[in-house]
C-alpha positions in Angstrom: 94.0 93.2 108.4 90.3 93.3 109.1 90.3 90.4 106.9 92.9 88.8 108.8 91.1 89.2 112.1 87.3 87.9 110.2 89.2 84.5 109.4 91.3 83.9 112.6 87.7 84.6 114.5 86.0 81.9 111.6 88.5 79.5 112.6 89.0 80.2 116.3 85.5 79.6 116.5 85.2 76.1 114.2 86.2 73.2 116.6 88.0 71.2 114.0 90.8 73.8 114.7 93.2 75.1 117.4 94.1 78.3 116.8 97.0 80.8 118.9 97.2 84.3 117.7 98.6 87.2 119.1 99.4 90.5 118.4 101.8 93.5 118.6 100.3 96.8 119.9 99.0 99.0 116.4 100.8 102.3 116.2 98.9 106.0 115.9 100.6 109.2 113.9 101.9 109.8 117.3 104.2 106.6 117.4 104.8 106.7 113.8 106.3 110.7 114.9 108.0 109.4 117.7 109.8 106.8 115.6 110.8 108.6 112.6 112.3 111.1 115.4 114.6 108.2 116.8 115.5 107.1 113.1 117.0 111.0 112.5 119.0 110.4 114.9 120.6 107.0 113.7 124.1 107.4 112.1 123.8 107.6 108.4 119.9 107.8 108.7 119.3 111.7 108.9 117.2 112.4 106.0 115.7 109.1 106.1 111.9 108.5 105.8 110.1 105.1 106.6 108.5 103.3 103.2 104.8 104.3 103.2 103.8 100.4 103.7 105.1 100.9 107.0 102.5 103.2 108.7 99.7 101.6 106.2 100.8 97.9 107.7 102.1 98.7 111.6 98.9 101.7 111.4 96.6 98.6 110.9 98.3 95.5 113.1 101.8 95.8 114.8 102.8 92.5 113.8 101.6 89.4 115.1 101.7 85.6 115.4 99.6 83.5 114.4 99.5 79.6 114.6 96.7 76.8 113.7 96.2 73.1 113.3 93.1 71.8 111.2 92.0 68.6 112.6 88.8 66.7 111.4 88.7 63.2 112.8 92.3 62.7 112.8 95.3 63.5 112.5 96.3 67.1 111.5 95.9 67.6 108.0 96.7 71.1 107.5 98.6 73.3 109.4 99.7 77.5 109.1 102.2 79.9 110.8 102.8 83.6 110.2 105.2 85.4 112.0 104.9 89.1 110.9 107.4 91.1 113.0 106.9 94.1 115.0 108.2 97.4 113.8 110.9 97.7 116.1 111.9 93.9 115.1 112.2 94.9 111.2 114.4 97.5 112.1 116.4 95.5 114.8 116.4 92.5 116.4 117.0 92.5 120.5 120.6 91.0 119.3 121.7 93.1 117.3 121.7 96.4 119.2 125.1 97.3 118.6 125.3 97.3 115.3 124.5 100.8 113.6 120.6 101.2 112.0 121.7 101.9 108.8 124.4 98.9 108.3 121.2 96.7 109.2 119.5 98.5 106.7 121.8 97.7 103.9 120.5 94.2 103.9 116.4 93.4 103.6 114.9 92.8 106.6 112.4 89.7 107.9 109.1 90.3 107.8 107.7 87.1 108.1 108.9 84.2 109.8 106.9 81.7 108.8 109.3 78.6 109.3 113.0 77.9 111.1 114.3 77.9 107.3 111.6 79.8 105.3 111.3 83.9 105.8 109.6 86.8 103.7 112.1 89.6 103.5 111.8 92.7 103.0 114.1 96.0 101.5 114.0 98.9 103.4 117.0 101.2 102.3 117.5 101.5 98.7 120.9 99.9 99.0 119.6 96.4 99.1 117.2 97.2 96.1 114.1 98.8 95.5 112.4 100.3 98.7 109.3 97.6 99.4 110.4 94.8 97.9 110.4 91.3 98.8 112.0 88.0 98.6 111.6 84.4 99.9 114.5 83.1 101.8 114.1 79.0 102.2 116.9 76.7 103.2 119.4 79.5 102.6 118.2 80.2 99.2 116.7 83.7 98.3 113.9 84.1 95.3 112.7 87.7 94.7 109.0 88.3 94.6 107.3 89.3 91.3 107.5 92.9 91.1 104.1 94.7 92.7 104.4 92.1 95.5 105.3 94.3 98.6 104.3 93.5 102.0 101.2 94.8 101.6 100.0 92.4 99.0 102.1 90.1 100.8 99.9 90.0 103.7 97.1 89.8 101.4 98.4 86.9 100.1 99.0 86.1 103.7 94.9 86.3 103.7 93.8 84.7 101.2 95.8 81.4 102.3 95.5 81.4 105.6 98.8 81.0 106.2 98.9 77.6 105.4 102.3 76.2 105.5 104.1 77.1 102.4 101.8 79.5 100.9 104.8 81.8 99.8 105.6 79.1 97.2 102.7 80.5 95.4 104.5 84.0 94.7 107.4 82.0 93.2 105.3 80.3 91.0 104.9 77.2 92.8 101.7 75.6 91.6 100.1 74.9 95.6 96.5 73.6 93.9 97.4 70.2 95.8 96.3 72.4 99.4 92.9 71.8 99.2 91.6 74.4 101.8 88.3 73.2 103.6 84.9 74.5 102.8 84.1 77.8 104.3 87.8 78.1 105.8 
């Protein structure tokens, strides 16, 4: 996320952009205790244990926002959104908070919002696949990730493209070569 923080601080400070980022409070060992704690005590969630990307991601940033135009001498010609939810939001959303943890669970999760109709989701019970991974939900169509693409390497993805809008298409095999990012971006 250091990375992350390095390129929104390159851009935030480069005129040709206008860049909005926020971000969800980071969470210590403390949290991390305090929310396994409240997970026990879900229905159906007793003996469960948070994915080990969850403490290395929400340890690091608690989610965030993040929103930029590139503008030259013109119009827009670029443009990026990431929406990486906070923990509590991969778990459960504000509406949904009378529906049981673990019937959420059984389902992947968003972790990324990065359009109305485009998402990165994630699994985080083994009954909706393997623990960690991902796929890319787009105008109600959902492509799985290559294998080894988590949300860890998903946000290092994330990174490397600056969020540009539509970058996930790469993970799909989507040949994005037509972006041309600008120099020193």
């Amino acid at each position: 996320m250091t990375g992350l923080r390095d390129v929104i601080g390159r851009m935030d400070r480069d005129k040709r952009f206008d860049v909005t980022f926020s971000e969800h409070p980071v969470w210590d060992d403390d949290d991390f205790a305090d929310w396994d704690d409240w997970l026990h005590r879900q229905p159906g969630l007793e003996s469960y244990r948070s994915p080990g990307f969850v403490s290395e991601i929400y340890g690091v940033t608690g989610g965030f926002d993040l929103h930029w135009r590139y503008h030259p001498d013109g119009p827009d010609l670029l443009s990026g959104y990431a929406g990486v939810v906070s923990l509590f939001g991969l778990y459960r959303w504000d509406e949904e908070h009378e529906i049981p943890v673990a019937e959420l669970l059984t389902e992947r999760r968003q972790f990324d919002i990065a359009t109305e109709d485009m998402t990165g989701a994630v699994c985080l019970l083994d009954t909706c696949g393997e623990v960690g991974s991902m796929v890319l939900r787009e105008d109600g169509a959902t492509t799985p990730l290559p294998s080894g693409i988590g949300p860890v390497e998903y946000l290092l993805w994330l990174v490397e493209w600056r969020a540009v809008e539509g970058w996930q298409r790469t993970l799909v095999g989507e040949n994005m070569a037509r972006l041309a990012l600008p120099d020193k971006f």
